[in-house]
PDB file of N, CA, C and O in Angstrom:
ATOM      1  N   UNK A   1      83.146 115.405  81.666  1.00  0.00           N
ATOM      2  CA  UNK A   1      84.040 115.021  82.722  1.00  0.00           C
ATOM      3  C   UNK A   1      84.987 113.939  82.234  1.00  0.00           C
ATOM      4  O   UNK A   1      84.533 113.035  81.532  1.00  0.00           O
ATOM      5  N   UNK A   2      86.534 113.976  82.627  1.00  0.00           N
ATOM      6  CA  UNK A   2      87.372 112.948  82.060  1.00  0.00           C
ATOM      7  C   UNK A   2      87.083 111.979  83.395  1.00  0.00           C
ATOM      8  O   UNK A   2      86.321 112.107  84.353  1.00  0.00           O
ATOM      9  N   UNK A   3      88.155 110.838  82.966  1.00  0.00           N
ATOM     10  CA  UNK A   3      87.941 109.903  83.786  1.00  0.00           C
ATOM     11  C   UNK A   3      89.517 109.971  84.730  1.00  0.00           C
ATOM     12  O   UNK A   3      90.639 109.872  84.233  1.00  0.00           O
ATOM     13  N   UNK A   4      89.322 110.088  85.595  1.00  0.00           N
ATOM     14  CA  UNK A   4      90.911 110.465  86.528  1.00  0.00           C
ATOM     15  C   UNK A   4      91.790 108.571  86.611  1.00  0.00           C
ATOM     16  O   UNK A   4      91.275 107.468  86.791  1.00  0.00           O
ATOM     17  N   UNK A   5      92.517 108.779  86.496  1.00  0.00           N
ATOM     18  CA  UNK A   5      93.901 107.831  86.684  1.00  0.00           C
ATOM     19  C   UNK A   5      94.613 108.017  87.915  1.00  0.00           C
ATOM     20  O   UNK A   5      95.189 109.104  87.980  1.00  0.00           O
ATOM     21  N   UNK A   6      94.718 107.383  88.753  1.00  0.00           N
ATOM     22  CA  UNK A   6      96.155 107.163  89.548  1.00  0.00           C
ATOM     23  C   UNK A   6      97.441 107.956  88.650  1.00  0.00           C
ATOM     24  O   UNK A   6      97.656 107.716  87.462  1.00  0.00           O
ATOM     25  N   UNK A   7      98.297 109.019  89.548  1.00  0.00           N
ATOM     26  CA  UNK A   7      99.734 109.916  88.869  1.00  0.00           C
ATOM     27  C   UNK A   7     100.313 108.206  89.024  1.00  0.00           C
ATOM     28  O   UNK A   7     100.264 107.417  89.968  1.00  0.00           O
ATOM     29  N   UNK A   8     100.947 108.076  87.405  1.00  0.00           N
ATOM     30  CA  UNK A   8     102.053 107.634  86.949  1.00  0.00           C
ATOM     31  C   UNK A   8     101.549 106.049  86.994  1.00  0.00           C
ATOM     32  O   UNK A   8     102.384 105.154  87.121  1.00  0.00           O
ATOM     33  N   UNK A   9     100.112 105.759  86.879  1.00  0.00           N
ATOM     34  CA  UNK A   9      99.766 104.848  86.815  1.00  0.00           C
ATOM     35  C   UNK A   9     100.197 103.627  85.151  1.00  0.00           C
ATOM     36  O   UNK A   9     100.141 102.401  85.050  1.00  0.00           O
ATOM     37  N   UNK A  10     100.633 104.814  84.025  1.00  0.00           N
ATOM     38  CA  UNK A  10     100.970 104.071  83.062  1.00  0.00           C
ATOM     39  C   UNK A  10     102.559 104.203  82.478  1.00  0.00           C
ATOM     40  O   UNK A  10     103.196 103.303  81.931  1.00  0.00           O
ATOM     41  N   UNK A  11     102.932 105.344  82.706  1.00  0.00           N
ATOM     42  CA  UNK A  11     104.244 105.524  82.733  1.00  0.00           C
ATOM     43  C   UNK A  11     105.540 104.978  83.374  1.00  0.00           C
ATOM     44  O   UNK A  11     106.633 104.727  82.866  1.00  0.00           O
ATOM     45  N   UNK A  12     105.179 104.893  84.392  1.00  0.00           N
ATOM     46  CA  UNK A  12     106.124 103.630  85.431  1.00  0.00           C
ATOM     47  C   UNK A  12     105.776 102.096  84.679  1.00  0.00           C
ATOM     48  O   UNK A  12     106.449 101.065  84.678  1.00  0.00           O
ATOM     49  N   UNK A  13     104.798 102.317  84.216  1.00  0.00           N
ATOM     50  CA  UNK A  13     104.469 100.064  84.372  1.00  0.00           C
ATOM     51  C   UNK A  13     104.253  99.748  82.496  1.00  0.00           C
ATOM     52  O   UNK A  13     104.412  98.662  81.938  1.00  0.00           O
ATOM     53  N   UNK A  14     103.904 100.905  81.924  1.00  0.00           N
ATOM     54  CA  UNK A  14     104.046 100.458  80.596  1.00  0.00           C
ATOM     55  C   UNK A  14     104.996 101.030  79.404  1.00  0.00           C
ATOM     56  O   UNK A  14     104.768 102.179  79.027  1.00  0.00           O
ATOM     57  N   UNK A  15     105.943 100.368  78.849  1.00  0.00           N
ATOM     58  CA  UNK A  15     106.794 101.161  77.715  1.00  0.00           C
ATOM     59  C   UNK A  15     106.165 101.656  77.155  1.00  0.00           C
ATOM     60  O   UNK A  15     106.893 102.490  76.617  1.00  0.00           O
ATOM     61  N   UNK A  16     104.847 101.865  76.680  1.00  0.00           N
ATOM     62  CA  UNK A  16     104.057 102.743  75.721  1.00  0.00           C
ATOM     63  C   UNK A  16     103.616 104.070  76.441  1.00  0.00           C
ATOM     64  O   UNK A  16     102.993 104.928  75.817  1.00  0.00           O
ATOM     65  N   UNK A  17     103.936 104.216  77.703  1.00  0.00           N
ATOM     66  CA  UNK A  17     103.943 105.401  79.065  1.00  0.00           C
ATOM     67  C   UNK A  17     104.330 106.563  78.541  1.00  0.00           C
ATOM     68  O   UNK A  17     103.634 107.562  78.358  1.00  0.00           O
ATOM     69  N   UNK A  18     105.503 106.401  78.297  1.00  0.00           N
ATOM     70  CA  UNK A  18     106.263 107.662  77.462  1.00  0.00           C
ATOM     71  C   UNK A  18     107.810 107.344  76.112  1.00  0.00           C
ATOM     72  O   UNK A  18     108.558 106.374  75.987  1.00  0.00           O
ATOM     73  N   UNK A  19     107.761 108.120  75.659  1.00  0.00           N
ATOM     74  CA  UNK A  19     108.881 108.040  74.574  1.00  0.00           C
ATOM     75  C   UNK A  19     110.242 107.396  75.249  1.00  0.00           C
ATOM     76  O   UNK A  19     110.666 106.317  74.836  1.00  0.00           O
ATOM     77  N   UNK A  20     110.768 107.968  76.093  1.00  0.00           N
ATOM     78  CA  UNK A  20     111.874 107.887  76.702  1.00  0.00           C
ATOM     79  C   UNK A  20     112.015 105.998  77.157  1.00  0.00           C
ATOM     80  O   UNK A  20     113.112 105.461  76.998  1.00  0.00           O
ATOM     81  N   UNK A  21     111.112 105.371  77.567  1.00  0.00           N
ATOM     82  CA  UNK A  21     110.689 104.423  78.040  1.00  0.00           C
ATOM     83  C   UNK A  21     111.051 103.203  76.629  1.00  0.00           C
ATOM     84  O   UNK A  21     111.611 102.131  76.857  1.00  0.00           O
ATOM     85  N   UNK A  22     110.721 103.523  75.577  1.00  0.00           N
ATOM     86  CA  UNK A  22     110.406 102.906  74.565  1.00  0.00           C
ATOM     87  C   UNK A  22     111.985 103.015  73.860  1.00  0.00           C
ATOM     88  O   UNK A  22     112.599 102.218  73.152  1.00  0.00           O
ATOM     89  N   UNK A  23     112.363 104.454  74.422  1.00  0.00           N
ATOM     90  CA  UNK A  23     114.095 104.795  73.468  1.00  0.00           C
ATOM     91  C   UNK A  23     114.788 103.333  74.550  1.00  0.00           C
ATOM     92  O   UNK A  23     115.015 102.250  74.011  1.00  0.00           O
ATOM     93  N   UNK A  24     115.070 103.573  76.227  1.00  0.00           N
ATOM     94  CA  UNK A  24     115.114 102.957  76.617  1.00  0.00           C
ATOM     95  C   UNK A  24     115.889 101.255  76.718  1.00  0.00           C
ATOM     96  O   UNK A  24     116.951 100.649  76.861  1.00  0.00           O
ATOM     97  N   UNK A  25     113.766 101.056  76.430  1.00  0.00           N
ATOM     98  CA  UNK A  25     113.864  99.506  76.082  1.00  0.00           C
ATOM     99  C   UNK A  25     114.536  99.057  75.120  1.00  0.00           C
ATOM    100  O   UNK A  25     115.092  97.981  75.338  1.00  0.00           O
ATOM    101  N   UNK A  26     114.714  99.641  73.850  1.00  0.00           N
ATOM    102  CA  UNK A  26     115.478  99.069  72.769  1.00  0.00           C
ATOM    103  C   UNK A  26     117.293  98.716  73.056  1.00  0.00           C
ATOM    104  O   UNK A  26     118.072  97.918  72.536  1.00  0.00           O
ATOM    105  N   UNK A  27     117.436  99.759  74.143  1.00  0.00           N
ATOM    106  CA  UNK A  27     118.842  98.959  74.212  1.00  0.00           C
ATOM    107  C   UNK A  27     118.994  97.315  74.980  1.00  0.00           C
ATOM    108  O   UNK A  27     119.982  96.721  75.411  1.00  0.00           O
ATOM    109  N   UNK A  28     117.770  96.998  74.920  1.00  0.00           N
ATOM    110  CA  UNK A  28     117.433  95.640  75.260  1.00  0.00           C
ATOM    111  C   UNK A  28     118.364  94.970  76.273  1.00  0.00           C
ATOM    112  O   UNK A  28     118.889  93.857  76.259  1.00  0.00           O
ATOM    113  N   UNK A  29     118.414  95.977  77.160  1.00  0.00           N
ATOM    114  CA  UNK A  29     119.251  95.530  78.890  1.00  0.00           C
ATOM    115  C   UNK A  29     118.009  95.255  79.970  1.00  0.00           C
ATOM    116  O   UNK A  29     118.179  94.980  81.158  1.00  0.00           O
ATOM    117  N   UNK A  30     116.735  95.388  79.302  1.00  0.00           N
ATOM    118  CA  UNK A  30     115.785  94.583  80.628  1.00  0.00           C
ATOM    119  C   UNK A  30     114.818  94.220  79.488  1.00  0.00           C
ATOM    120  O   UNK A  30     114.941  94.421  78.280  1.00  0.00           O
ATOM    121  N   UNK A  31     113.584  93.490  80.348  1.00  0.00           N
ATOM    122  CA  UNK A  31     112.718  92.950  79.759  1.00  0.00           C
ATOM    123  C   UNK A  31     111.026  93.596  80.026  1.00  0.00           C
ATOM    124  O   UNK A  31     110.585  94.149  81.033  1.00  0.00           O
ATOM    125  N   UNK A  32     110.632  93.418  79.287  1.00  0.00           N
ATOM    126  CA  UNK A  32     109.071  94.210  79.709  1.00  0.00           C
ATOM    127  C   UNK A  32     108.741  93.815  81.146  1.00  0.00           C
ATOM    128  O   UNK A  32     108.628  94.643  82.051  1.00  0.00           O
ATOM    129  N   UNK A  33     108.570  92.275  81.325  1.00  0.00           N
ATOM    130  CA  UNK A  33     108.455  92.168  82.781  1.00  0.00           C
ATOM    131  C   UNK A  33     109.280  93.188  83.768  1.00  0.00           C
ATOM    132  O   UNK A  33     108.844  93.812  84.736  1.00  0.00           O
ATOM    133  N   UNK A  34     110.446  93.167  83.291  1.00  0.00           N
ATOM    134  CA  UNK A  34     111.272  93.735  84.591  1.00  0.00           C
ATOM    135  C   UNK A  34     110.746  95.198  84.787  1.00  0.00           C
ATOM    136  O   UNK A  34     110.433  95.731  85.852  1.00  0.00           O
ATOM    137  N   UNK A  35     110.715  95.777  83.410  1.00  0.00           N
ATOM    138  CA  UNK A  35     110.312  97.315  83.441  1.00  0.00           C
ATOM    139  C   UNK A  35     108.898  97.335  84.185  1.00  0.00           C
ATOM    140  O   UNK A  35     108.629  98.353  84.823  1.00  0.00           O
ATOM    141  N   UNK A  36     108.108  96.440  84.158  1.00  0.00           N
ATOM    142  CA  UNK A  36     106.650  95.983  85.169  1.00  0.00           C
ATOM    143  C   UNK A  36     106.927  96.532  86.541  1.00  0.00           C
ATOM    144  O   UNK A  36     106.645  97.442  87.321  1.00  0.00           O
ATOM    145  N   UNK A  37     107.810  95.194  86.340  1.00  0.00           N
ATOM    146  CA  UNK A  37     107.987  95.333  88.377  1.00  0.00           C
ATOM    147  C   UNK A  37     108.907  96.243  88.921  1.00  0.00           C
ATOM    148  O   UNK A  37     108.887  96.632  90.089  1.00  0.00           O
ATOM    149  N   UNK A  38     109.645  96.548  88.132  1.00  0.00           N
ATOM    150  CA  UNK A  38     110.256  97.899  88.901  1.00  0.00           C
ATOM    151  C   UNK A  38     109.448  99.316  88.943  1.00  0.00           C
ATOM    152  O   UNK A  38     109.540 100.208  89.786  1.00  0.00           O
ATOM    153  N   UNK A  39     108.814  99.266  88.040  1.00  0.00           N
ATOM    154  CA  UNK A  39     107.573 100.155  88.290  1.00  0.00           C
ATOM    155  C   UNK A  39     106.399 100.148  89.184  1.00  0.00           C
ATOM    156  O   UNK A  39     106.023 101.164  89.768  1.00  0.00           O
ATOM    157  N   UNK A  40     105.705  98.765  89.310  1.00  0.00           N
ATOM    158  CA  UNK A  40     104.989  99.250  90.601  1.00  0.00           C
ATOM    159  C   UNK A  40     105.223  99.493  91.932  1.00  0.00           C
ATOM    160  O   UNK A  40     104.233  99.764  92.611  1.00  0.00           O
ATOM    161  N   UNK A  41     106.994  99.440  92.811  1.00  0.00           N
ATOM    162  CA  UNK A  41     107.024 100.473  93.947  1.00  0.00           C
ATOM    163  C   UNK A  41     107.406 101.659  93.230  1.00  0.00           C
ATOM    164  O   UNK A  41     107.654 102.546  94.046  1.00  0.00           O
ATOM    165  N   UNK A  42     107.609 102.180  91.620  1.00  0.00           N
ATOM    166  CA  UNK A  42     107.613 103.581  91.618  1.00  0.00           C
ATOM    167  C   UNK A  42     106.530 104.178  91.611  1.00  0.00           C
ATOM    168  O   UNK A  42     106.391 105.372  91.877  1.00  0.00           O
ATOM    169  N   UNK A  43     105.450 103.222  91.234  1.00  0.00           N
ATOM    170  CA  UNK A  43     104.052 104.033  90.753  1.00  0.00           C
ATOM    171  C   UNK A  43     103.580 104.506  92.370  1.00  0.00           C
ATOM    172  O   UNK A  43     103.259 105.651  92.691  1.00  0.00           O
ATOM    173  N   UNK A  44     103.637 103.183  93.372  1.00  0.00           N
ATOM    174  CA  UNK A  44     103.293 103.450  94.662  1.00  0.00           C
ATOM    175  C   UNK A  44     103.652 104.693  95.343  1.00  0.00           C
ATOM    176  O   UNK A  44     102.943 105.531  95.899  1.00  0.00           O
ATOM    177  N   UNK A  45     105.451 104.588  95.100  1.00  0.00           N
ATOM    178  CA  UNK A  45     106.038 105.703  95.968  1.00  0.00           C
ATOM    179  C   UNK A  45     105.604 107.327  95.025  1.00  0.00           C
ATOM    180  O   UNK A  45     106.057 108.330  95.577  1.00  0.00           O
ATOM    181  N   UNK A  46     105.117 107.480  94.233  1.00  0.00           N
ATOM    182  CA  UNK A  46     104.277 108.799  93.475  1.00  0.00           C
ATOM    183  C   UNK A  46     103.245 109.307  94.175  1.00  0.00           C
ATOM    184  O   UNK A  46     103.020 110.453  94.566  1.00  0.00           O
ATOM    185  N   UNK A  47     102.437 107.940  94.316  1.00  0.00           N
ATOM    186  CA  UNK A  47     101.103 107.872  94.893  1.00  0.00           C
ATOM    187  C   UNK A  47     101.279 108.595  96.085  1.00  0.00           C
ATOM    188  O   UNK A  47     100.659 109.656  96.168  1.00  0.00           O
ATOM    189  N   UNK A  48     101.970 108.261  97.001  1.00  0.00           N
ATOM    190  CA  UNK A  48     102.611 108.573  98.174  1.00  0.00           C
ATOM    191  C   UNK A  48     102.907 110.064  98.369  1.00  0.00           C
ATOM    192  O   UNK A  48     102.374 110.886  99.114  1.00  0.00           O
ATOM    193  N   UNK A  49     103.782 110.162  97.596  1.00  0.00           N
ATOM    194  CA  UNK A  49     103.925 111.668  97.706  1.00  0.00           C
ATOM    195  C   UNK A  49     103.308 112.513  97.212  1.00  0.00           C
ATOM    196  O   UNK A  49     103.506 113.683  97.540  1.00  0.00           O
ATOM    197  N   UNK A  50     102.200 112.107  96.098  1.00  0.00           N
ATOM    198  CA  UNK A  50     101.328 112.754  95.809  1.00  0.00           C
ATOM    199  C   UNK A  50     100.285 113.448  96.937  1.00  0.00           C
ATOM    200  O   UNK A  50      99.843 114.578  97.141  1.00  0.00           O
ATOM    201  N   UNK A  51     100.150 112.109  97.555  1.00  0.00           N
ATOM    202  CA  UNK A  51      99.048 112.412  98.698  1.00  0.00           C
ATOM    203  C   UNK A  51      99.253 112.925  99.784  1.00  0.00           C
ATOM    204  O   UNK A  51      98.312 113.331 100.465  1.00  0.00           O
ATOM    205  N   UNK A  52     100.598 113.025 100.206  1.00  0.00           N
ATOM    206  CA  UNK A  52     101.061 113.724 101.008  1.00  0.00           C
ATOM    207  C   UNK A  52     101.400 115.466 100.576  1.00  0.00           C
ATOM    208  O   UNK A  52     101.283 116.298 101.476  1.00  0.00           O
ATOM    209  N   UNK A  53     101.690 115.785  99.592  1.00  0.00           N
ATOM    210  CA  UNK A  53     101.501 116.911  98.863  1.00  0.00           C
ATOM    211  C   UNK A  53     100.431 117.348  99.304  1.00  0.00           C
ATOM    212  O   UNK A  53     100.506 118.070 100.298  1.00  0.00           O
ATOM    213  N   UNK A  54      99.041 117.050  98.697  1.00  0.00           N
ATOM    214  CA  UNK A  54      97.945 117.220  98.493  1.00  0.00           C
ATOM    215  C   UNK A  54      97.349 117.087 100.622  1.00  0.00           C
ATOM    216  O   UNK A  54      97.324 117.997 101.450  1.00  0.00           O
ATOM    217  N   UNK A  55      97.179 116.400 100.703  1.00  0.00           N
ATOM    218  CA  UNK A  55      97.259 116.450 102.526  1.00  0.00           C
ATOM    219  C   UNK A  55      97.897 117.277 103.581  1.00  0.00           C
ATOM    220  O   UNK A  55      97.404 117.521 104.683  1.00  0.00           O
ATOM    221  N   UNK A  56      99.399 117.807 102.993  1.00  0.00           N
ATOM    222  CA  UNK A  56     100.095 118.734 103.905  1.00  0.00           C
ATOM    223  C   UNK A  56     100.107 120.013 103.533  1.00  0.00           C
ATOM    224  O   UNK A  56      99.673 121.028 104.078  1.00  0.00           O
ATOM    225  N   UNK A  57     101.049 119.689 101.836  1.00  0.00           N
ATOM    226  CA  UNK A  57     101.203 120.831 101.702  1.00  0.00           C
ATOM    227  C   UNK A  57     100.879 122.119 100.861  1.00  0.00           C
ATOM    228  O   UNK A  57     101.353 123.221 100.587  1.00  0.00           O
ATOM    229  N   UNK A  58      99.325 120.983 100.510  1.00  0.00           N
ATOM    230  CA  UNK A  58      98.534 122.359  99.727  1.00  0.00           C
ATOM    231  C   UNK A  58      97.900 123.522 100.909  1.00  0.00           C
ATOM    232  O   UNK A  58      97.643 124.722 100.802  1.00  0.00           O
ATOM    233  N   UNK A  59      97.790 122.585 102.024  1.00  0.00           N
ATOM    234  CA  UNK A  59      96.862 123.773 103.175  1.00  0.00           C
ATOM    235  C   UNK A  59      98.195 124.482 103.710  1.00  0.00           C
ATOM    236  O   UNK A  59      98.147 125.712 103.709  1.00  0.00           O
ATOM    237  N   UNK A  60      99.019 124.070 104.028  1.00  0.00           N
ATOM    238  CA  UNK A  60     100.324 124.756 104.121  1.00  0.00           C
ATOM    239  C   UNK A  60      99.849 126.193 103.166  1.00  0.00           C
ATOM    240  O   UNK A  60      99.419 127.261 103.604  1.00  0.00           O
ATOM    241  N   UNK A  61     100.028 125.903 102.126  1.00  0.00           N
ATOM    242  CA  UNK A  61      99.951 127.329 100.984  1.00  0.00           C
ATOM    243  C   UNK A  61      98.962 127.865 100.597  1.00  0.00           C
ATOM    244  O   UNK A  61      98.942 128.835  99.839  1.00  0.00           O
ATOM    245  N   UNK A  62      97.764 127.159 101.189  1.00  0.00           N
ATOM    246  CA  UNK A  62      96.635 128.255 101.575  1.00  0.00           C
ATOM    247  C   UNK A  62      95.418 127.685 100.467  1.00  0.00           C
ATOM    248  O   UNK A  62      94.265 128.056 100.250  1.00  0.00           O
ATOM    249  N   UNK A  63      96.303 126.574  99.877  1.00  0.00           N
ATOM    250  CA  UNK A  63      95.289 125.820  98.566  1.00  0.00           C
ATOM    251  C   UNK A  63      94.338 125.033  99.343  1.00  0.00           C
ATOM    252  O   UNK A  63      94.712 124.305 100.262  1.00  0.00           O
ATOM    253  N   UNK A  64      92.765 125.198  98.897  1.00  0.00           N
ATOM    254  CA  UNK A  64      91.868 124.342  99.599  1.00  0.00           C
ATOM    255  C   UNK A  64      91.629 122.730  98.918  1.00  0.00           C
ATOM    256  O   UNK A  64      91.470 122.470  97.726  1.00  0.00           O
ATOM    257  N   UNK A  65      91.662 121.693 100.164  1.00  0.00           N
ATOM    258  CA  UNK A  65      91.452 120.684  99.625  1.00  0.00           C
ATOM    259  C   UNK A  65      89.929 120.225  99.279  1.00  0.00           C
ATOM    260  O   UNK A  65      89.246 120.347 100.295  1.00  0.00           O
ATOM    261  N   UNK A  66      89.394 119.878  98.497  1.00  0.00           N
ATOM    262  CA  UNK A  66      87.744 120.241  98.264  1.00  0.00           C
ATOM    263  C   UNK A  66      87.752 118.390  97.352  1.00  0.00           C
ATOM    264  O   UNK A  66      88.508 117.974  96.476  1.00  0.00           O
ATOM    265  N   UNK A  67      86.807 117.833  97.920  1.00  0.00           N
ATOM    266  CA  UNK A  67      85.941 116.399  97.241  1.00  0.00           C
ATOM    267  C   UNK A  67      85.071 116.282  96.274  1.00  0.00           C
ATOM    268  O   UNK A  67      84.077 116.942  96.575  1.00  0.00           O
ATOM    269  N   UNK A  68      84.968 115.841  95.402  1.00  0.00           N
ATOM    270  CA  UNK A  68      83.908 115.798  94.584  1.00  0.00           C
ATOM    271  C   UNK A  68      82.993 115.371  95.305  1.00  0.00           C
ATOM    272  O   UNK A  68      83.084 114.807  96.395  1.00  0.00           O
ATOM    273  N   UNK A  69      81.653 115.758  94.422  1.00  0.00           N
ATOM    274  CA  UNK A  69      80.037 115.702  95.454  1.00  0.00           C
ATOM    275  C   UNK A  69      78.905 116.107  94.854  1.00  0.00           C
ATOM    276  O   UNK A  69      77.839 116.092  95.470  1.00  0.00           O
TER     277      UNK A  69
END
């Protein structure tokens, strides 16, 4: 069994998240902090629509929502 993560829990908040992030930063127009905090209302607002996805509109399409147990 893997260990599950929060969607976009490292990609929004850390330059090492993804490539693009890291091309990015080098044009050295923000600072790691900033790339921080502008990331955690993106990581939130993911979360968000993740769960609302998963809450509306998987039973919408007939996908069952099922808990670990």
């Amino acid at each position: 069994m893997g260990v599950e993560r929060p969607p976009g829990s490292g990609a929004f908040l850390l330059l090492v998240g993804a490539a693009p992030n890291a091309i990015a930063y080098d044009s050295k127009q923000f600072t790691t902090a900033e790339f921080f905090l502008w990331g955690i209302p993106a990581s939130i607002i993911l979360m968000v629509v993740t769960a609302f996805a998963v809450k509306v509109l998987w039973p919408i399409m007939g996908m069952p929502i099922t808990t670990g147990g």
